[in-house]
Backbone as CSV, one residue per row, in Angstrom:
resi,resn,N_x,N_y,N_z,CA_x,CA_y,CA_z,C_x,C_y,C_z
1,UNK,17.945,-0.128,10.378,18.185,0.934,9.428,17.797,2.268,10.065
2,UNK,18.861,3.384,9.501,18.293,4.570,10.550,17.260,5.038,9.535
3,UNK,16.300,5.933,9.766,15.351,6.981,9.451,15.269,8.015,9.364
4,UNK,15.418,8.683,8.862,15.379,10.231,9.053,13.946,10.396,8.146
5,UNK,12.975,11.331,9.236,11.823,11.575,8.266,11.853,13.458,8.547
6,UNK,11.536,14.327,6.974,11.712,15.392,6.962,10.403,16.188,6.994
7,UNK,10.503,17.303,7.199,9.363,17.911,7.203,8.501,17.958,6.184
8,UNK,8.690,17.793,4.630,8.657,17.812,3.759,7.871,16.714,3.505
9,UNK,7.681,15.461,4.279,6.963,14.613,4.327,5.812,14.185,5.065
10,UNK,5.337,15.102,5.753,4.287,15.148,6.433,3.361,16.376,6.433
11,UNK,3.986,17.109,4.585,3.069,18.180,4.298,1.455,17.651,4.041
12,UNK,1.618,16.409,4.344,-0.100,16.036,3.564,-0.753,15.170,4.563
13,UNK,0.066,15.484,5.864,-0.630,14.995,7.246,-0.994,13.618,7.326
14,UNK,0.313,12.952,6.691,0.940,11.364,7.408,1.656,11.720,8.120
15,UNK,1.468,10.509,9.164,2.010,10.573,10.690,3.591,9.878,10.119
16,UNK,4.448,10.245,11.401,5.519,9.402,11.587,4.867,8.376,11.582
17,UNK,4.119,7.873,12.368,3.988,6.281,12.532,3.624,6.090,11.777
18,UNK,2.869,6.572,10.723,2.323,5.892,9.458,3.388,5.595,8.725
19,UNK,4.450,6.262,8.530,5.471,6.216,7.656,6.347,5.396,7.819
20,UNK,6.726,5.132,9.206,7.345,4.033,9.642,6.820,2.617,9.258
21,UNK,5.105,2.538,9.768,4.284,1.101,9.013,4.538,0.621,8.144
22,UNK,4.553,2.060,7.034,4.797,1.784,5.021,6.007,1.196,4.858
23,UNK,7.265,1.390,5.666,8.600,0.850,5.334,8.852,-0.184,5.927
24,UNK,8.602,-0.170,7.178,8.901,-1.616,7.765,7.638,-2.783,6.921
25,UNK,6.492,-2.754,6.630,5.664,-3.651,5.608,5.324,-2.967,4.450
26,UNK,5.789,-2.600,3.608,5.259,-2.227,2.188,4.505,-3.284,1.289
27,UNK,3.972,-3.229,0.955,3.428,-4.347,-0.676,4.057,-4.319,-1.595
28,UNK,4.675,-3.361,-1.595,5.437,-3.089,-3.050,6.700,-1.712,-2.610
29,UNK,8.286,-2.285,-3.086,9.158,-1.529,-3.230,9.977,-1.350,-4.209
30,UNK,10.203,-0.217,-4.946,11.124,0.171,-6.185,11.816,1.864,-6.418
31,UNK,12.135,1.369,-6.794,13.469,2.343,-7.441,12.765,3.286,-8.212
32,UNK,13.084,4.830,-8.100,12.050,5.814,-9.319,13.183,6.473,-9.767
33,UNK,13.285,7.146,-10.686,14.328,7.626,-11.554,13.996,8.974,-10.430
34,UNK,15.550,10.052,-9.897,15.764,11.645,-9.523,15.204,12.168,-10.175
35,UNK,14.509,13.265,-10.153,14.215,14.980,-10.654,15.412,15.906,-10.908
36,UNK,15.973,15.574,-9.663,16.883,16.633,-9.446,18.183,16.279,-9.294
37,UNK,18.377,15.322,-8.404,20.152,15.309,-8.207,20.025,14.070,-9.096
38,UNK,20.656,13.397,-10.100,21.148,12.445,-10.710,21.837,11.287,-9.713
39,UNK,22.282,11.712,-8.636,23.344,10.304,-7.907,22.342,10.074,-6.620
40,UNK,20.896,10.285,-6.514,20.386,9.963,-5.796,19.466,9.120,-5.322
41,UNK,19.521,7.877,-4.993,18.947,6.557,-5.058,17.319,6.726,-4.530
42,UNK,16.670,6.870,-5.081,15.032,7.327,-4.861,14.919,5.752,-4.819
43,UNK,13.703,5.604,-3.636,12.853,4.212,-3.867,10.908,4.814,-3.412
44,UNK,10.717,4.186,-3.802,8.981,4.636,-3.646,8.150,2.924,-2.807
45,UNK,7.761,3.201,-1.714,7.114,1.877,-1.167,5.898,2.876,-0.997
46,UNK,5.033,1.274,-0.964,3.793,1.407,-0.875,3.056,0.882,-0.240
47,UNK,2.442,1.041,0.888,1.982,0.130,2.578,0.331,0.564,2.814
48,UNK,0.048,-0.243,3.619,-0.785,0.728,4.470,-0.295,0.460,6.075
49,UNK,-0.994,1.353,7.177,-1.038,1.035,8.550,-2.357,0.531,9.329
50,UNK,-1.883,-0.397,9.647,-2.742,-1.582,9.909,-4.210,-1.327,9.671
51,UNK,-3.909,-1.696,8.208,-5.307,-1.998,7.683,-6.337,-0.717,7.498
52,UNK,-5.117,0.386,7.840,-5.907,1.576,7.435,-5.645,2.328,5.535
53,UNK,-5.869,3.471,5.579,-5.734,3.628,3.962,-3.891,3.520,3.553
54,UNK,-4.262,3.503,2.061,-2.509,3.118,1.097,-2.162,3.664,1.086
55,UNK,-0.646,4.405,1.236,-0.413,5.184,1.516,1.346,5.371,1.235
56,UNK,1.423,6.195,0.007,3.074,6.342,-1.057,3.888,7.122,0.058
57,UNK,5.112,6.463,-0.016,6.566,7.163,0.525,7.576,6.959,-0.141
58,UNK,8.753,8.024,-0.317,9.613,8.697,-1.312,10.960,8.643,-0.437
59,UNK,11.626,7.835,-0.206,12.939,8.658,0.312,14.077,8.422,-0.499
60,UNK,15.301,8.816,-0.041,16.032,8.766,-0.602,17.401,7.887,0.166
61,UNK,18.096,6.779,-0.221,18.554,5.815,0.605,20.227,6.696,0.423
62,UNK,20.690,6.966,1.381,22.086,8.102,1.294,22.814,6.813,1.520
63,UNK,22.534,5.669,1.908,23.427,4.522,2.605,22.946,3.082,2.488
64,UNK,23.398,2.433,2.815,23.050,1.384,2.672,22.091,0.664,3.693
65,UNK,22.713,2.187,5.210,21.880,1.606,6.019,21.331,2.885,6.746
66,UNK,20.800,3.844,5.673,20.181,5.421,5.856,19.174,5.573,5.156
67,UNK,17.778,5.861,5.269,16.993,6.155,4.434,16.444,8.332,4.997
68,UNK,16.410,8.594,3.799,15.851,10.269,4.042,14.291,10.396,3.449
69,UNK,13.450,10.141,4.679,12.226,9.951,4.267,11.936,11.669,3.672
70,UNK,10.990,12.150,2.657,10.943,13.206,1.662,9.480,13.203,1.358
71,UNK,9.036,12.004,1.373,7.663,12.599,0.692,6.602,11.210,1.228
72,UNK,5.538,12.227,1.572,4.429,10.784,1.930,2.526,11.387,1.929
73,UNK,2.272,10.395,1.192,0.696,10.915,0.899,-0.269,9.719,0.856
74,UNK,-1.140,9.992,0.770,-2.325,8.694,0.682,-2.236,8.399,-1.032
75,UNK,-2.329,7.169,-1.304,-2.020,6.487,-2.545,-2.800,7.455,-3.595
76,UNK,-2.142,7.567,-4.808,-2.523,8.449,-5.749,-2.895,7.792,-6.961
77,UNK,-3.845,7.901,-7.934,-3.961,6.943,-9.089,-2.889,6.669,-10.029
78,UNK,-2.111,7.686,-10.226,-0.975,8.123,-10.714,0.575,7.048,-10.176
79,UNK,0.565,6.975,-8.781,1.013,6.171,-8.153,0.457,4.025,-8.504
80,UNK,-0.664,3.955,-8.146,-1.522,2.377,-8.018,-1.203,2.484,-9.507
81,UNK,-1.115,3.461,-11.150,-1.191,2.735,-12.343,0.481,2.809,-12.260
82,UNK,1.575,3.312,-11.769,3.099,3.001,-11.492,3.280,1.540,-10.966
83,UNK,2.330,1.345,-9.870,2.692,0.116,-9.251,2.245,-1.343,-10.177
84,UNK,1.190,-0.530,-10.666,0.841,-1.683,-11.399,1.348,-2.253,-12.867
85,UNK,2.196,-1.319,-13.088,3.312,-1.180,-14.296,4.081,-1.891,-14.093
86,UNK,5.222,-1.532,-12.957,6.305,-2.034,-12.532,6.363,-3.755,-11.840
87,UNK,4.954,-3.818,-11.305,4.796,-5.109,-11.203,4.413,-6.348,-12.306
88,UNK,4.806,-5.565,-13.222,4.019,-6.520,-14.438,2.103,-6.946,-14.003
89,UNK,1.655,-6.363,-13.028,0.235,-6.535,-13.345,-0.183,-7.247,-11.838
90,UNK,1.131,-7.352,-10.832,0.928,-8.327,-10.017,0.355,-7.649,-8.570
91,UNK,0.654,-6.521,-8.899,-0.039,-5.585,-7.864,-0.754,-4.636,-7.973
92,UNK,-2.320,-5.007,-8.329,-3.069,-3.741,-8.550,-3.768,-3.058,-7.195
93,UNK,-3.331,-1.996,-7.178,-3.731,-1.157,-6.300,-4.674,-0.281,-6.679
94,UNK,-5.472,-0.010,-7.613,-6.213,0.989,-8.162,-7.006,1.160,-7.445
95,UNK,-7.891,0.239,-7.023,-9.195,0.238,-6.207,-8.945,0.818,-4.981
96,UNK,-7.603,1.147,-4.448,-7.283,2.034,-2.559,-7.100,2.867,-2.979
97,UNK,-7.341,3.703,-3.810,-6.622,4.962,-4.165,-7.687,5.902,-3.441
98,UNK,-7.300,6.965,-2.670,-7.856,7.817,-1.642,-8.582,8.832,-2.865
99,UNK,-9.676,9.098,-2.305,-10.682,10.140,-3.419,-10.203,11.351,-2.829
100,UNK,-9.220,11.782,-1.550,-9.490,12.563,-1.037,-7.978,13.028,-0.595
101,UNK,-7.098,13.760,-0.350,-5.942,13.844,0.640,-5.873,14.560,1.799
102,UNK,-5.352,14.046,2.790,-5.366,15.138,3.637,-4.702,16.049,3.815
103,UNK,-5.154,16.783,4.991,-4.110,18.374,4.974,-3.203,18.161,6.360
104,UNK,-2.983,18.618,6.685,-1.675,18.563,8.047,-2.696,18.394,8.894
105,UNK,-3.705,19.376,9.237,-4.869,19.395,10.397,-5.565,18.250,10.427
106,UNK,-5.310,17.591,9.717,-6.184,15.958,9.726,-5.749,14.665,10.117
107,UNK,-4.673,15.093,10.604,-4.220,13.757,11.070,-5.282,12.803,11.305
108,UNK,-4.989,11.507,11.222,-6.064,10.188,12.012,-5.871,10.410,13.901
């Protein structure tokens, strides 16, 4: 599958490679309703990189075999009580949720 990751997604200083980790192994992948464009297939996975913190990504799948990576941050509570919705209960993530986010200058 190709990748495209945007600038827009590494405003909160996840790495490419982190982002790549989250998609190629996620724990959890689904579908989120657009903001903005209506015909645009949003999915939200949720990974970590190897065994480091959880960590949400947003893209948008233009293809079947295109993803437009858009958004990526360390797991949000807001996010772990989504996941734990959508899974009927089967994936609680609450307890990884980062107390903290980073900024661009922080990379790992």
């Amino acid at each position: 599958m190709k990748v495209t990751i945007c600038a827009s997604a590494r405003r909160h200083g996840i790495t490419d490679a982190e982002i790549r980790a989250v998609l190629e192994h996620s724990v959890v992948r689904y579908r989120v309703a657009p903001r903005a464009d209506p015909e645009a297939q949003l999915i939200r996975m949720v990974g970590d990189s190897d065994g480091g913190p959880f960590i949400e990504v947003v893209a948008d799948q233009v293809d079947s075999g295109e993803l437009h990576v858009f958004h990526a941050m360390l797991l949000t509570t807001t996010v772990a009580r989504e996941v734990l919705q959508v899974t009927g209960g089967t994936v609680d993530l609450t307890d990884q949720v980062s107390r903290r986010q980073r900024t661009q200058q922080e990379e790992p």
